[in-house]
C-alpha positions in Angstrom: 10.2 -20.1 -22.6 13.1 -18.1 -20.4 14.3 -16.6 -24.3 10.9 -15.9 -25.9 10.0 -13.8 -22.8 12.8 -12.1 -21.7 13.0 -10.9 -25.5 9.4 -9.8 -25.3 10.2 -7.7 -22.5 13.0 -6.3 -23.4 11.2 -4.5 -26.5 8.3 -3.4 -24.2 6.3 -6.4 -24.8 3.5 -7.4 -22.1 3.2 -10.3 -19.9 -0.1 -12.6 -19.6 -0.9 -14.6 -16.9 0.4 -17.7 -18.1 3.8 -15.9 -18.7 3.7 -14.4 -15.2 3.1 -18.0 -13.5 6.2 -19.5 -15.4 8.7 -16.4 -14.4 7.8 -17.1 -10.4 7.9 -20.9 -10.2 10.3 -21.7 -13.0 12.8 -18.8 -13.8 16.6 -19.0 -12.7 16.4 -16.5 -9.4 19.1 -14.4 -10.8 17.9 -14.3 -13.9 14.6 -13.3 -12.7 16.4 -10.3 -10.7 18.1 -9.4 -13.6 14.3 -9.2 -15.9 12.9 -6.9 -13.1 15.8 -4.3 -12.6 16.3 -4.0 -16.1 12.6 -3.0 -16.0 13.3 -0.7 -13.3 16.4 0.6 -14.7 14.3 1.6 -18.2 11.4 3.2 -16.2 13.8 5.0 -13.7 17.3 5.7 -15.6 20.0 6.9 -13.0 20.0 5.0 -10.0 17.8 6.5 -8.1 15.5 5.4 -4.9 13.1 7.4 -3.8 11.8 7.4 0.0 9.0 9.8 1.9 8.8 11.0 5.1 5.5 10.8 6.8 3.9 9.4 9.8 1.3 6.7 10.1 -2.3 8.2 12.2 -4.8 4.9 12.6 -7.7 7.4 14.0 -9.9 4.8 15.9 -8.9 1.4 16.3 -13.0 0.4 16.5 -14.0 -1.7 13.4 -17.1 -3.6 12.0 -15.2 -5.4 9.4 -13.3 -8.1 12.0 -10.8 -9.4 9.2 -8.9 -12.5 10.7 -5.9 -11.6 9.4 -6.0 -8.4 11.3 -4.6 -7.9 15.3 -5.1 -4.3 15.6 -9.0 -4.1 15.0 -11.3 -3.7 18.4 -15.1 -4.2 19.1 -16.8 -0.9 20.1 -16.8 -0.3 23.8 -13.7 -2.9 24.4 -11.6 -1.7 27.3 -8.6 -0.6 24.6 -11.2 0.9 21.6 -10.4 5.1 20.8 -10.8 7.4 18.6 -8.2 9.9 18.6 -9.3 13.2 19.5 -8.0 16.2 17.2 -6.0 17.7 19.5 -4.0 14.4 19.8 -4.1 14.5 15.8 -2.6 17.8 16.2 0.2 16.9 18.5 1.4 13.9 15.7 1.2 16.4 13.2 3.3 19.2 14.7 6.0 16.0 15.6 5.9 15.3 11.8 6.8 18.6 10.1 9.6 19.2 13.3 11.2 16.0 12.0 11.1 17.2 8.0 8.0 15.1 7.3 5.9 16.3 4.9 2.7 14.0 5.0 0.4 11.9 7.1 -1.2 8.4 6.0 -4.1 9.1 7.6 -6.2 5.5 8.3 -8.6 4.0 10.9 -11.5 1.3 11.3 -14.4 1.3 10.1 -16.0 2.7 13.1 -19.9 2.6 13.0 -20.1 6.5 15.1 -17.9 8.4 12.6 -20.0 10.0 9.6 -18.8 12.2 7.2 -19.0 15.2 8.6 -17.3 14.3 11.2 -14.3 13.6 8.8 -15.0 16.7 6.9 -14.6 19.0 10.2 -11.3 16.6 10.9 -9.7 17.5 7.5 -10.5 21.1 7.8 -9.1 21.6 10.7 -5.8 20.1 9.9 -5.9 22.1 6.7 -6.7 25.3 8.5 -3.1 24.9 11.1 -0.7 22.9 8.7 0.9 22.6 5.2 0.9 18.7 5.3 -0.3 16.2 2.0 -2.9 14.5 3.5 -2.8 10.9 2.0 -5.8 9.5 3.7 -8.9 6.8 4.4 -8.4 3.7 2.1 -11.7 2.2 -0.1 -13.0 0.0 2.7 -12.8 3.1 4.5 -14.4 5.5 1.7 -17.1 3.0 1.2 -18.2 2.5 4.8 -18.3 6.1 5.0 -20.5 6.4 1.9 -23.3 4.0 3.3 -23.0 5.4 7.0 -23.4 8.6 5.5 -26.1 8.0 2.4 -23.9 9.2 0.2 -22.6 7.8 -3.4 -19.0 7.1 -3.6 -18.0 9.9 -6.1 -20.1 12.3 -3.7 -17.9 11.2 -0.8 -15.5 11.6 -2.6 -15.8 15.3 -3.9 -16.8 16.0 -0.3 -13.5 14.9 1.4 -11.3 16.6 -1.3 -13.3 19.9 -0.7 -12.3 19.1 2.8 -8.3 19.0 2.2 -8.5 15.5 1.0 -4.8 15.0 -1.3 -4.9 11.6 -2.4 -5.5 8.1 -1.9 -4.0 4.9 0.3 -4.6 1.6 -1.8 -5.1 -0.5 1.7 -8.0 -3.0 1.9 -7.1 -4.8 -1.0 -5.5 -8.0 0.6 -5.8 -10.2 -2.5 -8.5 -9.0 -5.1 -10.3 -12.2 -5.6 -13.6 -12.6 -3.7 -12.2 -16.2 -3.5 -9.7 -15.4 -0.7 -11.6 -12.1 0.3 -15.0 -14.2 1.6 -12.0 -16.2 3.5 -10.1 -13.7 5.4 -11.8 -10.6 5.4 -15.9 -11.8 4.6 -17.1 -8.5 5.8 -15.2 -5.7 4.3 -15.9 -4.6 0.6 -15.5 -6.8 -3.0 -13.0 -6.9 -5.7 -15.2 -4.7 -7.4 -16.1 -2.4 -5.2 -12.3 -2.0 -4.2 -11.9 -1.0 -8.1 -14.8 1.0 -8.0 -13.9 3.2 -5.3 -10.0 3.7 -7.1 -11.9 4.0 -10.7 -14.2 7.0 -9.3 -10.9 8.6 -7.2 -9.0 8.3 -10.8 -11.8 10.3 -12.2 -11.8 13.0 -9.7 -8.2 13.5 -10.2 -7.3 11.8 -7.0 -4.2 9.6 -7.2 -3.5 6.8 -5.4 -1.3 3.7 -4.4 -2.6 -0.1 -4.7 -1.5 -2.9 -2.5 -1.5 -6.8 -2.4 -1.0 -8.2 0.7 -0.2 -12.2 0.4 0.7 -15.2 2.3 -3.0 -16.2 3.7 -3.4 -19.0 1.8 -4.0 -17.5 -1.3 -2.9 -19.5 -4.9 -0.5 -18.0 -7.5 -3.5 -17.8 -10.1 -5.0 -15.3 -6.8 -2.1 -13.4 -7.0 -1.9 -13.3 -10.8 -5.7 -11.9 -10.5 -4.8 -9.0 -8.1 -2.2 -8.1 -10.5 -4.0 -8.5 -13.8 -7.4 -6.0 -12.4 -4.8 -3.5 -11.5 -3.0 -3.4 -14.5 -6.5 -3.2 -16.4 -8.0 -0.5 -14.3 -4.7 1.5 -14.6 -4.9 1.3 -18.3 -7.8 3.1 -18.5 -6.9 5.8 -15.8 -3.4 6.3 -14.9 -4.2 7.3 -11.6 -2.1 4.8 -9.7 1.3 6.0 -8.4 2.8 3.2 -7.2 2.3 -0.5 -6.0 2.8 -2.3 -2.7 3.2 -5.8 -2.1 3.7 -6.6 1.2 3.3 -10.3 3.3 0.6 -11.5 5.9 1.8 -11.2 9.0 0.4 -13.7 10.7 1.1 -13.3 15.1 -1.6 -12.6 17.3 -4.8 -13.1 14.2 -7.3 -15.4 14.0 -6.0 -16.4 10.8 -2.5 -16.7 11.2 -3.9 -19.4 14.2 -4.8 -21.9 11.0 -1.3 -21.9 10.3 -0.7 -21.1 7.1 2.3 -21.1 6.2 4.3 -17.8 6.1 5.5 -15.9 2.9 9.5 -16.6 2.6 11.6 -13.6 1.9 12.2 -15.9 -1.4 8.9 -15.7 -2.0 8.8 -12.0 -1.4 11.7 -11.1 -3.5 10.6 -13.1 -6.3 6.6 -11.3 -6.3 8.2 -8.0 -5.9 10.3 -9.1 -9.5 7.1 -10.4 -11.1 5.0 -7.4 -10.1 7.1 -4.8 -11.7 7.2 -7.4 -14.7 3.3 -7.6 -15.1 2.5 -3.8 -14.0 4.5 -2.7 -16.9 2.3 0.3 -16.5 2.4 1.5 -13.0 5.3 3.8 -12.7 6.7 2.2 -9.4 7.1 -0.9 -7.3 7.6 -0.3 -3.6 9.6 -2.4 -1.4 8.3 -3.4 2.2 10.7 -2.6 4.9 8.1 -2.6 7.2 7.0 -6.5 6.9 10.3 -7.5 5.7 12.9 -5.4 7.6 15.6 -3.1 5.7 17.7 -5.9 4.6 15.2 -7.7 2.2 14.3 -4.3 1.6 17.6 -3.8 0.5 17.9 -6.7 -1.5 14.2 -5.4 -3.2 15.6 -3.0 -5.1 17.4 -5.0 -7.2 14.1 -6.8 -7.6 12.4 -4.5 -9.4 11.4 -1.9 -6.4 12.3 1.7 -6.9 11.1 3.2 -4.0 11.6 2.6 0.2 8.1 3.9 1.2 8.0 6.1 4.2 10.4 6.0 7.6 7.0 5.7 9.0 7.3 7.7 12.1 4.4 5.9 13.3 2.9 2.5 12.9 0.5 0.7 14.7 -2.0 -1.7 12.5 1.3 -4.4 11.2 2.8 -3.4 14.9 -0.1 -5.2 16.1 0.9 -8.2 14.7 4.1 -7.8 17.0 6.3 -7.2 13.6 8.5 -3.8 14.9 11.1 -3.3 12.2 12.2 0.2 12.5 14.4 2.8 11.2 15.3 6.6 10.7 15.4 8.8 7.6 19.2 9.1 7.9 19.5 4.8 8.0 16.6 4.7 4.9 19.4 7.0 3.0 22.1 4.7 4.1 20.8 1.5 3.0 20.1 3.1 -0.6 23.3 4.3 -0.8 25.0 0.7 0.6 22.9 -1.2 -2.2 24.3 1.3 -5.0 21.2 4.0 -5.3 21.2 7.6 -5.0 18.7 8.2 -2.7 15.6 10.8 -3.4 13.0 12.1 -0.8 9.5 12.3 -2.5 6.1 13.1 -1.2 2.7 11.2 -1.4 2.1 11.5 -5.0 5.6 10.6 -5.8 7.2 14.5 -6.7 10.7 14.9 -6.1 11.5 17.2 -3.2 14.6 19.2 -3.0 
């Protein structure tokens, strides 16, 4: 099977789910490597890794949805539950753009009190004092909105980007298969509402990142799932940027307490390989320094992954978890450079900045 599919590929052919399974348990690890950079190399001639600067702002840590695989949510009225006030928002932003940032990832809770108007005023107000993409409020996020608010999606929508709104985070996924969603994360949207909420941004113009986070006990044919609805929604709208798999961290949840078993950096590696294989029509594959540390991260980008994400000024929701890799922009350009890249700083959307 290695020869039939690796001569598919290399003529731009597609992989199906059966395909997909054999590469990740069967395929020769260097073999597979050399399949996914190939890919990489074809969709991003030159050597080049691109990397953003931006800062992480979780607004409220107060959230109805209580996922188990989560260690940053808190009940309303607990002794450590905020909201951030603007002010403090302010103060994040200013220490952004003196550092060279040039966005903020702008996520919170889903925090019963917050309406959108209330997120309308926020947005204005940062649009009012800085020049900053604001890459904010993932579907969970846009869709408890919505229904505290009355509102349809696509109306909450055209609200926010009125407000300053730039694009989209593709958090909240976890796996997309209500399967493993009615597991780890029973209260927080569907598959298809997660789809739904991308499908309408799409329309609006909005683009956006997708994620996968795995390792919580999901099954490969899970994984293949996730993979195969965002390929199919991205064939009919483009609107997806880039994808992110990343791994369960599992300290200090309620899930990770089961004890599943945690997701090797073998593992890793080899999804990263198979998801720039079978998203043959996402332009690019992001590695997770964050949950995997620079090294792996390193070792990603000859995987498949073109990109490093952001230096992530700010972190808090994996942090949580007590996973604390950090770095700098100047050690995110030298780890590019040490794997044989020529480093690139982007922005939210994925444009080239000087």
């Amino acid at each position: 099977m290695w020869n039939e599919i690796s001569a598919q590929l290399e003529v731009g052919g597609r992989l199906d789910r059966r395909e997909a399974a054999w590469l990740f348990q069967e395929a020769d690890w260097h073999g597979l490597a050399l399949l996914a950079d190939r890919a990489r190399q074809r969709r991003h001639p030159g050597g080049r890794i691109t990397y953003v600067v931006d800062r992480n702002i979780n607004y409220t840590n107060v959230c109805s949805s209580r996922c188990r695989f989560c260690a940053f949510f808190r009940e309303a009225g607990a002794a450590d539950a905020y909201v951030l006030g603007r002010e403090e928002i302010f103060r994040k932003i200013e220490e952004t753009l003196a550092v060279g940032g040039t966005g903020i990832l702008m996520q919170g809770g889903l925090h019963p009190g917050l309406d959108l108007p209330w997120f309308e005023a926020l947005l204005r107000s940062i649009r009012e004092r800085y020049a900053i993409d604001l890459h904010c409020f993932s579907p969970p996020e846009i869709i408890h909105l919505s229904q505290v608010s009355g509102v349809t999606i696509a109306e909450c929508l055209r609200r926010l980007v009125a407000a300053g709104l730039s694009s989209l985070p593709g958090g909240g996924a976890e796996v997309l298969d209500d399967e493993i969603r009615g597991r780890i994360s029973p209260h927080k949207c569907t598959t298809d509402q997660w789809l739904h909420v991308m499908e309408t941004a799409h329309g609006l113009g909005l683009r956006t990142t997708a994620t996968m986070m795995f390792g919580c006990g999901e099954e490969l044919r899970h994984r293949l799932a996730h993979l195969e609805r965002v390929r199919s929604l991205q064939d009919r709208t483009g609107g997806f940027v880039s994808f992110i798999p990343w791994t369960f961290q599992w300290p200090k949840t309620e899930l990770g307490r089961q004890g599943w078993p945690e997701a090797t950096a073998h593992e890793y590696l080899r999804m990263v390989a198979l998801s720039r294989l079978f998203l043959d029509n996402v332009p690019t594959v992001q590695a997770s320094w964050v949950t995997q540390g620079l090294k792996v991260a390193q070792v990603a980008l000859r995987f498949g992954a073109n990109d490093l994400g952001s230096v992530m000024l700010e972190e808090n929701v994996v942090a949580a978890t007590g996973c604390t890799f950090r770095t700098n922009e100047a050690e995110m350009r030298r780890v590019i450079e040490d794997a044989g890249f020529t480093p690139a700083r982007r922005n939210n959307v994925h444009q080239i900045l000087p």
